[in-house]
Every structure is written in structure tokens, then in C-alpha cells.
TIROPA-124244 format. One record per residue (C-alpha): x, y, z; residue in three letters; residue number from 1. Coordinates in Angstrom, 2 decimals, padded with zeros to 5 digits, m for minus. Each point is the difference from the previous one (the first is absolute). Example, Ala and Ser with C-alpha at 12.3 -4.5 7.8 and 13.67 -1.06 7.14 Angstrom:
((012.30,m004.50,007.80),ALA,1)
((001.37,003.44,m000.66),SER,2)
// end
This chain:
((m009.41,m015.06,023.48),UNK,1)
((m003.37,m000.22,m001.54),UNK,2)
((000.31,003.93,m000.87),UNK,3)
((002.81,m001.20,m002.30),UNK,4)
((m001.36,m002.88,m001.16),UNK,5)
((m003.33,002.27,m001.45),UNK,6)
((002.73,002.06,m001.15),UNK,7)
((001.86,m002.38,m002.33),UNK,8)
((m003.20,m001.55,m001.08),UNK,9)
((m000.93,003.40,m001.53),UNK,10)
((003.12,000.42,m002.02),UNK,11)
((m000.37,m003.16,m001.47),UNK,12)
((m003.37,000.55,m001.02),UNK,13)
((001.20,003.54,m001.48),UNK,14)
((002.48,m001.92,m001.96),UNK,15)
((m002.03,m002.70,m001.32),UNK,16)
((m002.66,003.04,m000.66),UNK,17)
((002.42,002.11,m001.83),UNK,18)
((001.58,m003.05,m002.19),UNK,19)
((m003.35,m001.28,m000.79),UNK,20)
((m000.55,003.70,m001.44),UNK,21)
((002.85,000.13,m001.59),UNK,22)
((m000.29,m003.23,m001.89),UNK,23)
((m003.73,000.94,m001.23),UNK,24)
((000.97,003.66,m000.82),UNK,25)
((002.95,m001.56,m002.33),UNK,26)
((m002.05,m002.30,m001.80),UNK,27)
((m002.48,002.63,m001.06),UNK,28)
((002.01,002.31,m001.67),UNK,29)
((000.05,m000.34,m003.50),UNK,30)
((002.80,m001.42,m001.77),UNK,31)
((001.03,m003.92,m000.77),UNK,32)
((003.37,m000.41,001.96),UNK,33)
((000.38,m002.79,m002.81),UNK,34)
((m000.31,002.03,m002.98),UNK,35)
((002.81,002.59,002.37),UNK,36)
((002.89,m002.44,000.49),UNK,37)
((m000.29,m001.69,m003.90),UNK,38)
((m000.62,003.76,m001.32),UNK,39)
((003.65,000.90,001.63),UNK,40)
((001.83,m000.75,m003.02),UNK,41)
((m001.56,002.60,m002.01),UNK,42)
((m002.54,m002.17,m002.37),UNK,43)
((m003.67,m000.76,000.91),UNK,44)
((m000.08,m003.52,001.17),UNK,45)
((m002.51,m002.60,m001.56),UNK,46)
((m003.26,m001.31,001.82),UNK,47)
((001.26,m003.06,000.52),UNK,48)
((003.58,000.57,001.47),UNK,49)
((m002.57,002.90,002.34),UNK,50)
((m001.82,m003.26,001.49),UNK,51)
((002.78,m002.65,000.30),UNK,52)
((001.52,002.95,001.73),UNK,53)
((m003.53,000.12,002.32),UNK,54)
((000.05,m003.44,000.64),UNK,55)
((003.33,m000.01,001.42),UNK,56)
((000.03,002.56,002.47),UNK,57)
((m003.73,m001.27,000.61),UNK,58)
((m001.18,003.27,m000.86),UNK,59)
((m003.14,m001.68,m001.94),UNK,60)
((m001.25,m001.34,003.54),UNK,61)
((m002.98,002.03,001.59),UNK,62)
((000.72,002.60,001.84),UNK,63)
((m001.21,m001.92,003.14),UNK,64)
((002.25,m002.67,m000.63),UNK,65)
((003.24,001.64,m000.14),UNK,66)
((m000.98,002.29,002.72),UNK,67)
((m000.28,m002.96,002.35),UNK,68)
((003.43,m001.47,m001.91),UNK,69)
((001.59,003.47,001.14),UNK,70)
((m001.34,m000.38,003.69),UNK,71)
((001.21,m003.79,000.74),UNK,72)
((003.43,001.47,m000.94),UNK,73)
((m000.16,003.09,001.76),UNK,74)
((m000.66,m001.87,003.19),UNK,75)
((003.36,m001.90,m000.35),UNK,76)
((001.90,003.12,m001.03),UNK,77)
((m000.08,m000.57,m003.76),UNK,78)
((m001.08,003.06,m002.14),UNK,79)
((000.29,m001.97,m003.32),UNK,80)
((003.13,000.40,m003.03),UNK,81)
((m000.04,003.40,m001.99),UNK,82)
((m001.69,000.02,m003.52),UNK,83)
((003.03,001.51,m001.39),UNK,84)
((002.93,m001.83,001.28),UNK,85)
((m000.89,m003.27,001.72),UNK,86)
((001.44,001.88,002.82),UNK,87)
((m001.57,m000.83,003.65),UNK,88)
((m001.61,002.84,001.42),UNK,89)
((000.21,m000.75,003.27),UNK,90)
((004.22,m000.18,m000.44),UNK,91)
((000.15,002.96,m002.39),UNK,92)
((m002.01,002.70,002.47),UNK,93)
((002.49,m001.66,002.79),UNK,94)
((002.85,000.74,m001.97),UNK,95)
((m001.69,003.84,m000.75),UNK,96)
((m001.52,000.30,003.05),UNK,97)
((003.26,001.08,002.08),UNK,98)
((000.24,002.76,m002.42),UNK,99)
((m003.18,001.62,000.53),UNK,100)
((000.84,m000.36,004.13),UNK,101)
((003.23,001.79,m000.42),UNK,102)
((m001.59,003.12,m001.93),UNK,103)
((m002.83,000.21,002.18),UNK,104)
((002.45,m000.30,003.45),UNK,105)
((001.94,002.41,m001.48),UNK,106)
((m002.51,002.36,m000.87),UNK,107)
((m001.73,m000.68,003.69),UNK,108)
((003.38,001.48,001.38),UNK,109)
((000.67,002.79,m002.28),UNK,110)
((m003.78,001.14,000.76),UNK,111)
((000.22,m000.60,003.65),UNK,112)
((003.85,001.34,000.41),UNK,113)
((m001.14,003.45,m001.49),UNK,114)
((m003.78,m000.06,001.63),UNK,115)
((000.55,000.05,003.33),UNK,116)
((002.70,002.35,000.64),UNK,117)
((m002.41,002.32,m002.54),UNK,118)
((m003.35,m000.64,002.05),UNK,119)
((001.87,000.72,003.52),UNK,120)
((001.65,002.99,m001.77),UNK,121)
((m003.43,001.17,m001.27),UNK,122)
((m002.17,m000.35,003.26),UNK,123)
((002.90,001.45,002.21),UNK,124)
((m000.05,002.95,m002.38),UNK,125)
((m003.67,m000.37,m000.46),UNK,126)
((m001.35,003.14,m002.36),UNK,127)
((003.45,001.05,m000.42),UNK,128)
((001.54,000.63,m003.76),UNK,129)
((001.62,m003.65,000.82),UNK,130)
((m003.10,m002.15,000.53),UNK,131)
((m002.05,001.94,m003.10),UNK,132)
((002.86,m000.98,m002.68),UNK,133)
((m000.02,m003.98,001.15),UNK,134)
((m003.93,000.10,000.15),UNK,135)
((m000.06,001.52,m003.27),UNK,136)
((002.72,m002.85,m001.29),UNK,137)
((m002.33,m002.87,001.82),UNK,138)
((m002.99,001.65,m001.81),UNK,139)
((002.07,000.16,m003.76),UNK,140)
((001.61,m003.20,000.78),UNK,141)
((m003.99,m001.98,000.57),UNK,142)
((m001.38,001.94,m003.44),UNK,143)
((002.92,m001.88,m001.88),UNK,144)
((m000.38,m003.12,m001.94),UNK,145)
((002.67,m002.23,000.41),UNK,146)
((000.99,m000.06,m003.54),UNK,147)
((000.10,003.68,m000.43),UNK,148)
((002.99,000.13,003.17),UNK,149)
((001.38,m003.13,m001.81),UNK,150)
((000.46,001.72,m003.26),UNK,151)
((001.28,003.29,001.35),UNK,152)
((002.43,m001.70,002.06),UNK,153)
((001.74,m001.71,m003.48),UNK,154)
((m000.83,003.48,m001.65),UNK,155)
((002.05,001.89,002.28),UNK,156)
((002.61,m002.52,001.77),UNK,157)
((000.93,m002.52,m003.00),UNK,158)
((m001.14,002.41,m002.84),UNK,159)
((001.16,003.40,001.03),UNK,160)
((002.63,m000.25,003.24),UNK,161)
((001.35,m004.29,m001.17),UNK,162)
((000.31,m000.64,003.52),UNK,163)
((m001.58,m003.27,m000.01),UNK,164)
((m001.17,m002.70,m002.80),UNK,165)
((m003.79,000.80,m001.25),UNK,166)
((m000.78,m003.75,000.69),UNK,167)
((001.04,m003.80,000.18),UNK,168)
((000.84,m002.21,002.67),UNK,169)
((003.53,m001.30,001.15),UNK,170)
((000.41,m002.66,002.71),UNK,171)
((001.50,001.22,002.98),UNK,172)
((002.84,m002.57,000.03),UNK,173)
((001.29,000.46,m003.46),UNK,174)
((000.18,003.87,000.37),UNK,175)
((m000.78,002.10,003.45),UNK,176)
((m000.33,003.28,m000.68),UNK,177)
((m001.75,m000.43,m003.78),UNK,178)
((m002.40,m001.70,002.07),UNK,179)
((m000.80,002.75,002.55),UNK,180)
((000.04,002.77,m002.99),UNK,181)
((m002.56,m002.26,m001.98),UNK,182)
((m002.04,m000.45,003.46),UNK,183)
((m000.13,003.70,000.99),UNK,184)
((m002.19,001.41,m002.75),UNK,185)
((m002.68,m002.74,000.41),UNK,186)
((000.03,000.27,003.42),UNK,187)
((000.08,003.89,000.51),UNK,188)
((m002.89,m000.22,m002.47),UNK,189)
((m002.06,m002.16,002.22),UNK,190)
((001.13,001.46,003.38),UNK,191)
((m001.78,003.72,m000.98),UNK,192)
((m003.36,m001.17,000.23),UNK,193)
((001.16,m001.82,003.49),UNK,194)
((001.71,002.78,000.97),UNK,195)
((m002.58,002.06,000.04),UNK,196)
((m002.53,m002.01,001.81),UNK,197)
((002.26,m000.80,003.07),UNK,198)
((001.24,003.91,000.38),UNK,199)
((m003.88,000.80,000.02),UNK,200)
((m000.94,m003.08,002.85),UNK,201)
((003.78,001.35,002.06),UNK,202)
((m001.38,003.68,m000.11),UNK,203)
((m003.40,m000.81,001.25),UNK,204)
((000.90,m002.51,002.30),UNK,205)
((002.25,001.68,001.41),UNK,206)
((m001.76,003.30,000.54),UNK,207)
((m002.66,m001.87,001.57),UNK,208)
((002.70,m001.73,002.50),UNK,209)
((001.27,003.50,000.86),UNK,210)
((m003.25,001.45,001.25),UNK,211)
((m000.39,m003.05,002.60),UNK,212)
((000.89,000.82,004.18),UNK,213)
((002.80,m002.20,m000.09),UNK,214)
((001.97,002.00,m002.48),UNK,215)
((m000.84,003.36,002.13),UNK,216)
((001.34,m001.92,003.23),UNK,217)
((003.51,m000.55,m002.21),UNK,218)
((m000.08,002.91,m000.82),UNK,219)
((m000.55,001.62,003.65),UNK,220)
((002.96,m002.49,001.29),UNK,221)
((002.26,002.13,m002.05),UNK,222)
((001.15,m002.35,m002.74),UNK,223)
((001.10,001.37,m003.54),UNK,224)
((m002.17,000.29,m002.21),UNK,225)
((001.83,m002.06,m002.27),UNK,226)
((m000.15,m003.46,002.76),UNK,227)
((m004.07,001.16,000.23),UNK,228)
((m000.30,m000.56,m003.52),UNK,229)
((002.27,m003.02,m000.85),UNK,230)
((m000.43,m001.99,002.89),UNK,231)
((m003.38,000.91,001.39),UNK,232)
((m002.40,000.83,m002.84),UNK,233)
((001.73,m001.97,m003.01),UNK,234)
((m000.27,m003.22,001.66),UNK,235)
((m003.29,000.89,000.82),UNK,236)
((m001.19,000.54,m003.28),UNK,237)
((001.92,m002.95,m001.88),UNK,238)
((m002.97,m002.27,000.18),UNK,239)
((m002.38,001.48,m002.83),UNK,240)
((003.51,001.14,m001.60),UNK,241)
((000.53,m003.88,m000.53),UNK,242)
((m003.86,m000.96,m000.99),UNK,243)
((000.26,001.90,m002.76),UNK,244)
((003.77,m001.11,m001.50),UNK,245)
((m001.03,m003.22,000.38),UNK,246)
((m003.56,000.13,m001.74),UNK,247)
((001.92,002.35,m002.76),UNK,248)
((002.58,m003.03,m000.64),UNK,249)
((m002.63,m002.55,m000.51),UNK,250)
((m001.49,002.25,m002.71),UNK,251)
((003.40,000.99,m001.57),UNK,252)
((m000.11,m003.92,m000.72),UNK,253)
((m002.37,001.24,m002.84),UNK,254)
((001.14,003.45,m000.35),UNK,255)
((003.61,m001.06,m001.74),UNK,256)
((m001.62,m001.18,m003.17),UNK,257)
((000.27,003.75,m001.98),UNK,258)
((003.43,000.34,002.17),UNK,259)
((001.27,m003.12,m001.42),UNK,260)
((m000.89,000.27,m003.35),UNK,261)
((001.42,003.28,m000.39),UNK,262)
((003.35,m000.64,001.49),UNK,263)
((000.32,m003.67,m001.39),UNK,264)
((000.17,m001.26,003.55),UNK,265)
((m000.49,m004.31,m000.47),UNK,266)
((m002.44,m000.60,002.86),UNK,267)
((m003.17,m001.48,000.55),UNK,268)
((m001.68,003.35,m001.26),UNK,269)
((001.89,m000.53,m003.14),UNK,270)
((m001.12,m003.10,m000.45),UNK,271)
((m003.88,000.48,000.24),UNK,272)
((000.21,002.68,m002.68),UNK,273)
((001.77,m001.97,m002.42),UNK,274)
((m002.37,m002.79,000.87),UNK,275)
((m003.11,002.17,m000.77),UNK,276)
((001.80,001.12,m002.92),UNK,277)
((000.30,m003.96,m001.38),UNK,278)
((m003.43,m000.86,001.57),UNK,279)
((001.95,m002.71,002.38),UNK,280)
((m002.69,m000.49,002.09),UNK,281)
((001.84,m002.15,002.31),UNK,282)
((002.96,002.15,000.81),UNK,283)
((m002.90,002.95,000.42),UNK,284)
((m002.09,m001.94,002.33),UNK,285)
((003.30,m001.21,001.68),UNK,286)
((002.01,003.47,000.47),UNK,287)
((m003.39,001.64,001.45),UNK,288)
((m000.60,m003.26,002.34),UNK,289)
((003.17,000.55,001.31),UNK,290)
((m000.26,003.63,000.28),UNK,291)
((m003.26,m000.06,001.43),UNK,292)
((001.63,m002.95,002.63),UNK,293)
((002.46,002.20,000.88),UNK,294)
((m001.98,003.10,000.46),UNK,295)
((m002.86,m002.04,002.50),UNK,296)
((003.03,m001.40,002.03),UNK,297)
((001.07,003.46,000.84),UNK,298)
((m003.40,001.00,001.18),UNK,299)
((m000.62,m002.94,001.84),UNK,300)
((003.98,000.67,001.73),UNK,301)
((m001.39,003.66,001.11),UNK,302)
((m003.77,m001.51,001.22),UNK,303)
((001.61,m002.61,002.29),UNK,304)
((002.75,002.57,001.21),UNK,305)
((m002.40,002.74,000.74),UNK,306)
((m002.30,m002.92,001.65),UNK,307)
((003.38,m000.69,002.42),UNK,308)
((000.63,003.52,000.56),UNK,309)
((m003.96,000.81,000.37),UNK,310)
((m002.31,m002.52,001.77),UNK,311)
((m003.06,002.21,m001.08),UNK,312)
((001.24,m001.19,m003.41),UNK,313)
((m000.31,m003.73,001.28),UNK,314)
((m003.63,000.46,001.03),UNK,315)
((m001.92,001.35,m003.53),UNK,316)
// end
């Protein structure tokens, strides 16, 4: 128990760490958030309407001072109202939040659907004409930005073929299928990049499973080559299969901002770049707070479950 206790006292040092960053790193970059939110309207507001403006979000405190505001209320799960609404952050990235989850599950599933059947393919058929066209994909699908897939995929399946919208989101209770054809784009977009890394760990892992004694003394028993494989060496090699979708997924939490923007997908993503857009520095500090949460959590889910399924782990 004390393992996990050292555990979660880490991630909640990595979270206060990465807010406090966060908050500092905001308030230096140039720009009066003030000046922003009165300048909306087109004309170039006044010096005085600029600090009555200050005063009120308390933006004319010391730095110090609103930094230790911003911490009292983190501590009781309060990340402040938005500059540019009144809105509460903490229920607007809830209300985005679910969004972002969905894209990123469905992307985890798309990548790890098409992965693993194409990793086992690939080491079975290891050097073949098979495993050199998905290790060339995995190695085209790695060089590509995100945005660049993102905007071919609207180039050639909205633009070109019209078999799904370019962007926009749909709930799934007022229309079904809309929502599934607005999810797939965003999602396949994503899933390349994933897709690439868990056909790479399935092909090594596995060709390192099949070189082991066990798999020889399957093989001598006489069972098909197919059982050897699927039953034998897959479920051998699932464990650093798993390591790395579930690292991957707590850095997609970050990875969806281009994804979203592009595709109009409301999530949390969405929200921070419209935030940094308006300089709303608590809906910025908020939406990566919550990312950042979210991301830690996972980790700290895969430490203590290696550290039950390894006692070595236990003991560093």
C-alpha cells in the first residue's frame, strides 16, 4: 500500500507542477486580456473602461496574489468563470470533456482494430511482400502531421467522393448515423498515428514471443499453426501491446487540439484554442489542468497495475 501511496503523491505533485506552469507561462505572454474582451466589438476601448475591466476580474492584483487566488480554488475543484462568458470552467470542460473521450475511444479502437491483426500478419509473414507494405504504411503514417491526414481526409472524402460531412458535431440522440459520419473523419485522423505505433510494438513483440522454447514445444505437439499464434504467442505478447495504447491515449488527450479545430469537433481541445485565441486565461489554465489530470491518472492506473502484476515493480 505504501507503493501506491508514493505513487499518488507524485501525480499530485505533477499536477500542481504543471498548473503552477501553466498559470505563470499565461501571464507572461504579451497581450492585456482586458483590452481583448472590450476590443471584441470592433473599436479600441478607452483606458479607463481597460482598468475598471482589470479591477473586476482582479487582473490588476500581482501576479503572486492571484496565483495563490487560483490555487485555494483549485484545491476545492474550482478553476474560476471564463473571461468571455461568465461561464464556469470547471462545468463548461465537463460538459466538453465527454466529447474529447468519445473521439479519442474511438480513435483507440479504430487504431487498435486494424493494428493488431496487421502486426501478427506482418511478423507471421516476416520479410515477406506483406509485412514490407504495412511497415512502410507505419513508417508514412509516423512522418505525418496530424493536420496534413486531417485535411486530406475532407479533401478527398467530403470534397471529392461527399461521403461524409467535412466537419461539425451532432448529438448522438438527436441524429445516429450524422453522428457516426461526423465522428469517423476525426477519429480515422487521429487513429493513423496510433495505428501505426501499436502494429510496430504487435510485430516486435510478437516476433520476439515466437523465438521463445515454449512456442517450439507447441509447435512439436502438433498444433496449427494458426492456435500457436493466437492462443500461445498473442497472449503472450499483449502486455507491452497494452503499455503503449494506454500511454498513447493519455497523450491523444493533447493531441486532438489540431484534430478538433479542423473538423469543428466541440470538445475540450476546442475549447483551449478558442480560449488562447480570446486570452481567457482561466478557461486555458482550466482545460490544460484538466487535461493534464486526466493524462497523470492514466499513468498512475498503469504504475499501480504493473506494480500488481510485477512485484519487482513494488520494490524500486
Amino acid at each position: 500500500m505504501g507503493w501506491i501511496l508514493r505513487r499518488i503523491a507524485i501525480s499530485l505533485l505533477l499536477i500542481w507542477v504543471v498548473s503552477s506552469i501553466v498559470f505563470l507561462a499565461i501571464h507572461l505572454v504579451p497581450g492585456d486580456p482586458a483590452e481583448v474582451l472590450l476590443s471584441l466589438g470592433g473599436s479600441a476601448p478607452d483606458a479607463d473602461s481597460v482598468a475598471a475591466l482589470r479591477a473586476q476580474l482582479g487582473l490588476d492584483q500581482p501576479i503572486l496574489t492571484q496565483y495563490l487566488h487560483s490555487l485555494s480554488h483549485f484545491v476545492v475543484g474550482d478553476l474560476g468563470d471564463s473571461l468571455s462568458d461568465g461561464t464556469p470552467v470547471m462545468s463548461e470542460a465537463l460538459r466538453r470533456l465527454p466529447r474529447t473521450l468519445e473521439l479519442i475511444g474511438a480513435a483507440a479502437l479504430i487504431s487498435t482494430a486494424a493494428g493488431v491483426p496487421a502486426g501478427v500478419a506482418a511478423a507471421v509473414n516476416r520479410g515477406g511482400p506483406l509485412g514490407r507494405c504495412f511497415s512502410a504504411l507505419s513508417g508514412l503514417a509516423l512522418s505525418t502531421p496530424v493536420f496534413v491526414v486531417g485535411s486530406l481526409l475532407v479533401m478527398i472524402f467530403a470534397q471529392w467522393l461527399r461521403l461524409a460531412p467535412a466537419g461539425g458535431y451532432v448529438a448522438f440522440g438527436e441524429d445516429p448515423l450524422r453522428h457516426l459520419l461526423l465522428l469517423s473523419m476525426p477519429a480515422a485522423t487521429i487513429a493513423l498515428g496510433l495505428w501505426a505505433q501499436i502494429f510496430r510494438m504487435t510485430r516486435s513483440s510478437l516476433l520476439d514471443v515466437l523465438q521463445r522454447d515454449f512456442i517450439r514445444t507447441a509447435r512439436a505437439k502438433g498444433l496449427r499453426e494458426h492456435a500457436v499464434i493466437m492462443r500461445h504467442a498473442l497472449r503472450n505478447a499483449l502486455a507491452p501491446i497494452l503499455t503503449v495504447l494506454a500511454l498513447n491515449v493519455g497523450s491523444l488527450l493533447g493531441g486532438t487540439v489540431l484534430v478538433e479545430y479542423i473538423f469543428n469537433w466541440p470538445g475540450l481541445s476546442g475549447a483551449l484554442v478558442e480560449a488562447v485565441n480570446n486570452r481567457d486565461y482561466p478557461m486555458v489554465v482550466g482545460c490544460i489542468v484538466i487535461i493534464s489530470t486526466l493524462f497523470v491518472s492514466l499513468n498512475l492506473l498503469v504504475d499501480i497495475a504493473y506494480g500488481l502484476l510485477d512485484p519487482r515493480v513494488r520494490a524500486r
